[in-house]
N, C-alpha and C positions, 0 to 999 in steps of 0.2 A: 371273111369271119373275123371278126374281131375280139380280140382275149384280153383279158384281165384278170393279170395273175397278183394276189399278194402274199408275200410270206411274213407271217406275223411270230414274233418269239417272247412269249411269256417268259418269266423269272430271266430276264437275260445275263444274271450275273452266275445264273445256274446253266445256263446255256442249255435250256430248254425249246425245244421249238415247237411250234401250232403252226401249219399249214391252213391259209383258208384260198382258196381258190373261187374265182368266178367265170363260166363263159358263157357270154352271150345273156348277162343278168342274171344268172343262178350261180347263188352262192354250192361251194362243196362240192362242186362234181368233178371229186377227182380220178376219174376215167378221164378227162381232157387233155390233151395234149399238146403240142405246139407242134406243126408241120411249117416246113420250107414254103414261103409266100403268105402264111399267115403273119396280120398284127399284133404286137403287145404294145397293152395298152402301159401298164407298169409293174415291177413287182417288187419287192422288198425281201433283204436279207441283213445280217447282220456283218460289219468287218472285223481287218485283224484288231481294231481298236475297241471289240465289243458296241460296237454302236451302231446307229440302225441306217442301214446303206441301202437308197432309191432308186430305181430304173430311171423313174422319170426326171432326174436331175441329170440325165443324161441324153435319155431318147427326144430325137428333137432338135439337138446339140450340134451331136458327135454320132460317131459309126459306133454300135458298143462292141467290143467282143469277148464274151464269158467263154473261159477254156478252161473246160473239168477236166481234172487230172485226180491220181488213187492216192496220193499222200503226200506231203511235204518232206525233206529230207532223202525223200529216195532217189537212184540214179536219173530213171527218166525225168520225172517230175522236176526235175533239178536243172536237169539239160533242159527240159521244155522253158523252167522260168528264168534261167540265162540268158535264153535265148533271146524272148521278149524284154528283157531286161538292156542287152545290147541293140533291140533294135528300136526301143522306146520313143528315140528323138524322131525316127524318120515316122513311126507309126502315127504320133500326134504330129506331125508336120503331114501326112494323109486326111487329120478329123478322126482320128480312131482312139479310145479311149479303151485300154487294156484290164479287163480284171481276171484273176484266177479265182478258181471254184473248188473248192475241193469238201471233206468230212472234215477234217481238222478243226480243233476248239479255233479261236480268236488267241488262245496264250499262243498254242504252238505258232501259229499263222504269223505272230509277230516277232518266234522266234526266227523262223526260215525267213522273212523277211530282211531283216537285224543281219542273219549270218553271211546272205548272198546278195546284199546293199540293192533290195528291188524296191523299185520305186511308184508299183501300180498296187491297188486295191487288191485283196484275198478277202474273199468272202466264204464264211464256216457254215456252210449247211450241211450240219451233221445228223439231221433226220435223209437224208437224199431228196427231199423233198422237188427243192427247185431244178434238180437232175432231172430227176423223175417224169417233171411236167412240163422238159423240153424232149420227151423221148430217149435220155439217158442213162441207163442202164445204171441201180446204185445197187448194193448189198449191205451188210452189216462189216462193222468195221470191227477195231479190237486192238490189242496193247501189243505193241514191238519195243522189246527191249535194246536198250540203250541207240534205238535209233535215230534220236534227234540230238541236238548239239545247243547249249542252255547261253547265256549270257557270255558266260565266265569262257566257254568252248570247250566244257565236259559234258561228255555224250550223258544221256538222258530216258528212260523210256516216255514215249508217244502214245496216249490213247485217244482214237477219231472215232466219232461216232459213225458214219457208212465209209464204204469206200466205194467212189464212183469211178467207172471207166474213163479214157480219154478221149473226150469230142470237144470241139470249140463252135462255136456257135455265135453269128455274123448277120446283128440287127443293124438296117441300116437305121439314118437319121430320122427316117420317116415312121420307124417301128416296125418295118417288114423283116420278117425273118428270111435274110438271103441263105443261111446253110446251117447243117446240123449234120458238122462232119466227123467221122473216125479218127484220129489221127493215130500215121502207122509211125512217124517219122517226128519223135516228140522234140528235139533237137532243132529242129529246122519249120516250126509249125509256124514262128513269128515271120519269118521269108515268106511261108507260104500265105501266110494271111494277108499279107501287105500287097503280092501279084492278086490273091482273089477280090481283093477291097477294088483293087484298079479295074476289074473285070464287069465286077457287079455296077460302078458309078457310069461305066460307056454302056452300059445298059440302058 
């Protein structure tokens, strides 16, 4: 089966988002989902730069790997983009091309970027939408006081439109979806993606 997902965002300076989904020729049907061995064909989202970021500038390329995590600024989520952030050089020296997923606007996304010097795409899908429609469990999100860290490095309150659980999710070149996993171990997810990448190519 073959999927064709796009996420489209109207008023993007309001950071509003439209979902339109396609599978298999029909627009909307969003009951669709993305399973393990199915293709994407591409989708669209917006980044930390408010600007509109493509699948397909990627699929085809490179290995992509989207890892949704619940927030920016918090402990795991922090350790997870450390992590990736430390192992960046060896992951593109694999063909693997790193982005985070989270609720978060594009401001905050450029702050948590800014504070912990990461160097991959964050992408703000604050509807849960493109969660949603790889089988990602999202919720509604909400305002945490002073828990993000501004320019200057005074704490700040955070408001994210969902909050998504943590899974990473490992398209290869081809656009096959090799995994859509839990991750227990947010710390150590970029190690583990880098042995899974090597598992999935001897395949």
């Amino acid at each position: 089966m073959k999927l064709h997902l796009r996420v489209g965002f109207a008023a993007l300076a309001l950071g509003v988002a439209c979902l339109v989904l396609g599978t298999s020729g029909r627009a909307g049907d969003k009951e669709a989902k993305v399973k393990v061995g199915d293709k994407v064909a591409t989708f669209e989202s917006v980044d930390d730069q408010g600007k509109p970021w493509k699948a397909k500038d990627v699929i085809g390329k490179k290995t992509l790997v989207l890892y949704f995590y619940p927030a920016d600024f918090t402990g795991g989520c922090t350790a997870q983009a450390c992590g990736f952030r430390d192992e960046i050089e060896k992951l593109h020296g694999q063909g693997i091309e790193v982005v985070g997923v989270s609720g978060d606007t594009p401001t905050t996304h450029k702050l948590f970027k800014n504070h912990h010097k990461l160097s991959f795409t964050l992408l703000a899908d604050e509807r849960g939408e493109l969660a949603k429609f790889f089988g990602v469990p999202a919720s509604a999100g909400g305002t945490v006081k002073n828990a993000g860290v501004d320019a200057d490095g005074k704490k700040i309150d955070i408001t994210r439109g969902s909050t998504i659980q943590r899974f990473t999710v490992v398209i290869t070149k081809d656009g096959t979806v090799a995994a859509i996993d839990g991750v227990k171990n947010a710390g150590g997810d970029a190690k583990r993606i880098s042995e899974l990448v090597k598992k999935v190519e001897k395949n």
